[in-house]
C-alpha positions in Angstrom: 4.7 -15.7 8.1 3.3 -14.6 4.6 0.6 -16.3 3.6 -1.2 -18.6 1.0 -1.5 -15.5 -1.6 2.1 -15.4 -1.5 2.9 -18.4 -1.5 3.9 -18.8 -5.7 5.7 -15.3 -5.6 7.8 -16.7 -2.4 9.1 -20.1 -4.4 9.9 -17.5 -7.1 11.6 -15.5 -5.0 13.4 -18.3 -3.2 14.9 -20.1 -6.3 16.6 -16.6 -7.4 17.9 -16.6 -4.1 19.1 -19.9 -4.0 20.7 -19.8 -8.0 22.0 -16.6 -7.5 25.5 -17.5 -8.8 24.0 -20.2 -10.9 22.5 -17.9 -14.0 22.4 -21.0 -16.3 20.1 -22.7 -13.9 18.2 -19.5 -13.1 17.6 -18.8 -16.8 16.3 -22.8 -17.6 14.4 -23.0 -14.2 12.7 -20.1 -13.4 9.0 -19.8 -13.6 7.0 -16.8 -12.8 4.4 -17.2 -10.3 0.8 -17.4 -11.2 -1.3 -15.5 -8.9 -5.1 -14.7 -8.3 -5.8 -12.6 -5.1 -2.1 -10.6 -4.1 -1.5 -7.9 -2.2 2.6 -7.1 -1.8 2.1 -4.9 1.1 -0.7 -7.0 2.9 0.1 -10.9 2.0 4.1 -10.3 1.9 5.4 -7.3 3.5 3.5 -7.0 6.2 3.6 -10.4 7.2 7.1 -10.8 6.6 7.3 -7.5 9.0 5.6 -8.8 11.8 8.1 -8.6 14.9 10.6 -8.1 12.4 13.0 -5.6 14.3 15.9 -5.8 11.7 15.8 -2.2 9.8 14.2 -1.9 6.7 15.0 1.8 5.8 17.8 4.0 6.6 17.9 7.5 5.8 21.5 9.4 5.8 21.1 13.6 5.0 23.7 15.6 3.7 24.0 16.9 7.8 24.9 13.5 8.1 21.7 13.0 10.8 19.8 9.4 10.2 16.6 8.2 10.8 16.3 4.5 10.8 12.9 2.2 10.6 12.4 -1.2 11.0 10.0 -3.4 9.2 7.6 -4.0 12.2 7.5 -0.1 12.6 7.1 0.7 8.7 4.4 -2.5 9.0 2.6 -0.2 11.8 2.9 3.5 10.2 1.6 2.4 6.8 -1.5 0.6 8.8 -1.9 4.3 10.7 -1.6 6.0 7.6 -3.8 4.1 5.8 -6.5 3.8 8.4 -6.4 7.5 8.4 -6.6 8.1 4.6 -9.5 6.1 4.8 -10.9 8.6 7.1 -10.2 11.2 4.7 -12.4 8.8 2.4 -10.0 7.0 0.4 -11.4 4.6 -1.3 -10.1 1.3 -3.4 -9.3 2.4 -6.8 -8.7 6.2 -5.9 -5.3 8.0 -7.6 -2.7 9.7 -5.1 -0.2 11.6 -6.3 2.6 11.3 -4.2 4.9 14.1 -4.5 7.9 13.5 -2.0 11.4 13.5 -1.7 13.2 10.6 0.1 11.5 10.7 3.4 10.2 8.3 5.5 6.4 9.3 4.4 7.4 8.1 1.2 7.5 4.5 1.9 4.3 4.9 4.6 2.6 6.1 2.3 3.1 3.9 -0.6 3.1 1.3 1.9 -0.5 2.1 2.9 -2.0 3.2 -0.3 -1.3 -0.6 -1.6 -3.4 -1.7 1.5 -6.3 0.6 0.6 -6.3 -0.6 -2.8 -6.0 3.0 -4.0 -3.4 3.6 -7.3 -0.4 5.7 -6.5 1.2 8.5 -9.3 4.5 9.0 -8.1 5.8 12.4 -8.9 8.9 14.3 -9.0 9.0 17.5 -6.7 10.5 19.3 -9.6 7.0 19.6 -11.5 5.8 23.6 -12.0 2.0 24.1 -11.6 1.3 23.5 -14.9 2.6 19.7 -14.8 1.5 19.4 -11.4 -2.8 20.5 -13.1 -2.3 18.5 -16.0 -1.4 15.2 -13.8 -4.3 15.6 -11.7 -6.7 16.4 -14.8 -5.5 13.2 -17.0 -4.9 11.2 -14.0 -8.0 11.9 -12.4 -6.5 12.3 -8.8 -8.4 12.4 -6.3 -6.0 12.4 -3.3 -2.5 14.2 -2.9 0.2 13.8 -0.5 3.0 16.1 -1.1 5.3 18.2 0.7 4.3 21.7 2.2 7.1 23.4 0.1 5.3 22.0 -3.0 1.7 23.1 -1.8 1.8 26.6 -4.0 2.1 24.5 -6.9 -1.9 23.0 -6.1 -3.6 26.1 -5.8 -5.6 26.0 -9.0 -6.8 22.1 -8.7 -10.5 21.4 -8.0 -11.6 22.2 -4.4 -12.6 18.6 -4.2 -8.9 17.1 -4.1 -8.1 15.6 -0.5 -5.0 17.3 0.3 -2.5 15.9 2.8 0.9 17.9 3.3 4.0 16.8 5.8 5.8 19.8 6.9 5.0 23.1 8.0 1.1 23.8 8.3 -0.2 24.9 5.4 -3.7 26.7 5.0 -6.3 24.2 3.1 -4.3 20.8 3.4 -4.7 18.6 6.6 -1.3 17.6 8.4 0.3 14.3 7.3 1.1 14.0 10.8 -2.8 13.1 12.0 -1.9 9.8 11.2 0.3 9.3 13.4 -3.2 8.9 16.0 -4.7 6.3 13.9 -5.1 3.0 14.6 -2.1 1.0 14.1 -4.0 -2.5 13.0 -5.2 -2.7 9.6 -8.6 -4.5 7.5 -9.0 -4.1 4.1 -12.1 -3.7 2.7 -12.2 -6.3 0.0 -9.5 -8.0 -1.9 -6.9 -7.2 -4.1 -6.5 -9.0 -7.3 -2.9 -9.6 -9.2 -4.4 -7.6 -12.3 -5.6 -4.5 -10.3 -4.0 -1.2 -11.0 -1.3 -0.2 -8.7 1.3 2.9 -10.0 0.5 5.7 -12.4 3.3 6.9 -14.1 4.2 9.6 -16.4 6.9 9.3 -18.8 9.6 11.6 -18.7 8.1 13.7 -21.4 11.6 14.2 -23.2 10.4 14.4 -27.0 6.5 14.7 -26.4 3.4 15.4 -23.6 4.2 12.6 -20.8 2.7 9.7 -21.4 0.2 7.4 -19.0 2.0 4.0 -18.0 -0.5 1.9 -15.6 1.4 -1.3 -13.2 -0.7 -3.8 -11.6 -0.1 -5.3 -8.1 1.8 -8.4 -9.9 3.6 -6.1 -13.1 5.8 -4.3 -10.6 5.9 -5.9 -7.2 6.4 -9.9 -9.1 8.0 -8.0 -11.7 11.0 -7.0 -9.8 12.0 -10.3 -8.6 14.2 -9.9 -12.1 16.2 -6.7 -10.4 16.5 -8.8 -7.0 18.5 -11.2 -9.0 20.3 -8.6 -11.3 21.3 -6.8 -8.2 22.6 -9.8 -6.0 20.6 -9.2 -2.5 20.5 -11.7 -0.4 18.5 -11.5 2.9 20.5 -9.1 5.2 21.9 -7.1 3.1 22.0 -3.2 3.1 21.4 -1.7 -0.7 22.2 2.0 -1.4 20.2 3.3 -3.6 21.1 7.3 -5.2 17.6 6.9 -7.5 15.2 10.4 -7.2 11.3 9.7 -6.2 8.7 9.8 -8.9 10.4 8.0 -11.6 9.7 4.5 -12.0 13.5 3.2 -11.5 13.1 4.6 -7.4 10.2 1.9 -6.9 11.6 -0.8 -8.4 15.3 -0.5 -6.9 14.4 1.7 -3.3 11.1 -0.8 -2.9 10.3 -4.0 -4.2 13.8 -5.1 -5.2 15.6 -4.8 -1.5 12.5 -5.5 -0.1 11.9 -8.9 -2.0 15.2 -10.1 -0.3 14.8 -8.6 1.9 17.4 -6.4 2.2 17.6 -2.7 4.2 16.9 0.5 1.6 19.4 2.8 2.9 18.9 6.4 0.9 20.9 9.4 0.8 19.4 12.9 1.5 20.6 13.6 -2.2 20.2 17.7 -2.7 17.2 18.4 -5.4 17.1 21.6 -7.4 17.8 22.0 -11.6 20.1 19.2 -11.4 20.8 16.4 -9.0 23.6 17.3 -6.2 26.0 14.7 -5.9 25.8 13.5 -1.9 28.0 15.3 1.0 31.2 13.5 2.7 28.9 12.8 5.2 26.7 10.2 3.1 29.6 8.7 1.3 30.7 8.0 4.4 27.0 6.9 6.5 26.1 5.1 3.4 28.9 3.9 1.3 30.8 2.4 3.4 28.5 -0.2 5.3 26.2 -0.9 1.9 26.8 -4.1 0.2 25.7 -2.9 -3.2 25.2 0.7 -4.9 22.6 1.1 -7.9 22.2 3.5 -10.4 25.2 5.7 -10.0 26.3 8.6 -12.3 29.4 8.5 -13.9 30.4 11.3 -11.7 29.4 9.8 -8.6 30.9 6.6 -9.3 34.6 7.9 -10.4 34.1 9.6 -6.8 33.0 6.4 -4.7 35.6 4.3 -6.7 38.4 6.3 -5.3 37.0 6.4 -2.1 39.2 4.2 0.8 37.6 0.9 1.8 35.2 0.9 -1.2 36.8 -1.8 -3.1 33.9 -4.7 -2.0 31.2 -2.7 -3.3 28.9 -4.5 -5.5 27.9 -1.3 -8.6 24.5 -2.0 -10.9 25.2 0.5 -13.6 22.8 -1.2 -16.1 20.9 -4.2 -17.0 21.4 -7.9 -17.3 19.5 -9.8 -19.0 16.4 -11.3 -16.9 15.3 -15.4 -16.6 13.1 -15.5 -19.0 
């Protein structure tokens, strides 16, 4: 069971769940919690996860293969791969840069950095060398987690970057796959305030230089009890989400949202190159048609899901509503 730390952000959490259908009462009621010492991944998650067999994730590529995790096993990989980030010399208040498509690093990773107290910068795996120098140099990252296809893109960053890749071996970077010898129980070294840094992120950049946006441990993880609502989860439920990694929207609706419920994160293998691909039969029909809701949908996507057979149930977040103040 989560403990005294999250105990406020539970009530919270509890009384959206219970007023769900009751916005006039959510709206008049609801309080944010007011927290001290919090950790998500520590005083929630991973007590929420213990023993917890019920899948948390569930990955559907555009083969149609899956790959399904529980939250006692993501509980266990994050403590490995924090426990061996630490041996790397992570440190509390390090920047990663986590540059990763929807994989089941991804959430280990984020899962673990949390833990460790180090600051995640989420990034896109569409960044060029020059965007990929100029995060590390204003962000002052220190540790990097990315995929091996992506690894050409680091070879002008300082020599003193710890450099983790998952895939195929690559010359200079140490296999994400070490972790999976670590130890699987977890002590953090210290503790985490509400107010303590958590993500890094860079605006999109669309009319100037990206911008630096810092989130605490309360700003996003607390924060997103506002989406849990907006969305509709209830404990149980399975949530598709079609959002890309390394924009803020994929933490707060393929994370904390579903996980505040908490809900399954099932994600499509969703094709990445100029543009976004819009998912194969196969994960309209994997996904689709067992999720309870669907978020951030493109127009094109939806008109295609709407027509689909048995999808008439599906709960769609397209934008917005407004939040209990």
């Amino acid at each position: 069971m989560p403990g005294a730390s999250a105990a406020p952000f539970l009530a919270a959490r509890d009384f959206l769940l219970r007023h769900r259908t009751d916005y006039a009462t959510a709206v008049r009621e609801f309080r944010w919690p007011a927290l001290d010492r919090f950790n998500w991944a520590l005083d929630y998650f991973d007590a929420m996860a213990a023993g917890n067999r019920r899948p948390a994730l569930h990955l559907v590529e555009e083969d149609g293969s899956q790959t399904v995790r529980s939250f006692a096993q993501l509980a266990s990989d994050s403590n490995r791969v924090a426990n061996y980030l630490r041996s790397l010399g992570a440190r509390r208040g390090d920047r990663l840069l986590l540059m990763l498509g929807n994989q089941a690093p991804l959430w280990e990773t984020f899962l673990a950095a949390m833990k460790l107290g180090v600051v995640v910068s989420p990034a896109t795996t569409l960044l060029t060398s020059d965007d990929v120098k100029d995060r590390i140099v204003r962000g002052r990252i220190r540790i990097v987690v990315a995929e091996a296809a992506c690894a050409a893109r680091f070879e002008h960053v300082p020599a003193e970057l710890v450099k983790v890749s998952i895939g195929a071996p690559v010359s200079g970077w140490r296999p994400y796959d070490e972790s999976r010898g670590a130890d699987d129980t977890f002590a953090p070294h210290g503790d985490t305030h509400a107010g303590d840094p958590l993500l890094l992120y860079f605006t999109s950049g669309t009319t100037a230089k990206p911008k630096l946006v810092v989130h605490t441990h309360q700003s996003y993880p607390v924060g997103h009890l506002s989406t849990l609502y907006w969305l509709g989860l209830q404990p149980g439920d399975l949530h598709w989400n079609i959002s890309s990694p390394g924009w803020a929207k994929h933490a707060w609706s393929c994370l904390f949202a579903p996980w505040n419920a908490p809900a399954t994160v099932p994600k499509s293998g969703i094709t990445i190159s100029k543009s976004f691909t819009a998912p194969s039969k196969n994960v309209w029909r994997k996904s689709a048609s067992e999720a309870a809701s669907l978020n951030s949908p493109r127009p094109a996507m939806l008109a295609r899901l709407t027509a689909a057979p048995g999808m008439a149930s599906l709960t769609v977040a397209t934008k917005m509503s407004p939040m209990p103040a």
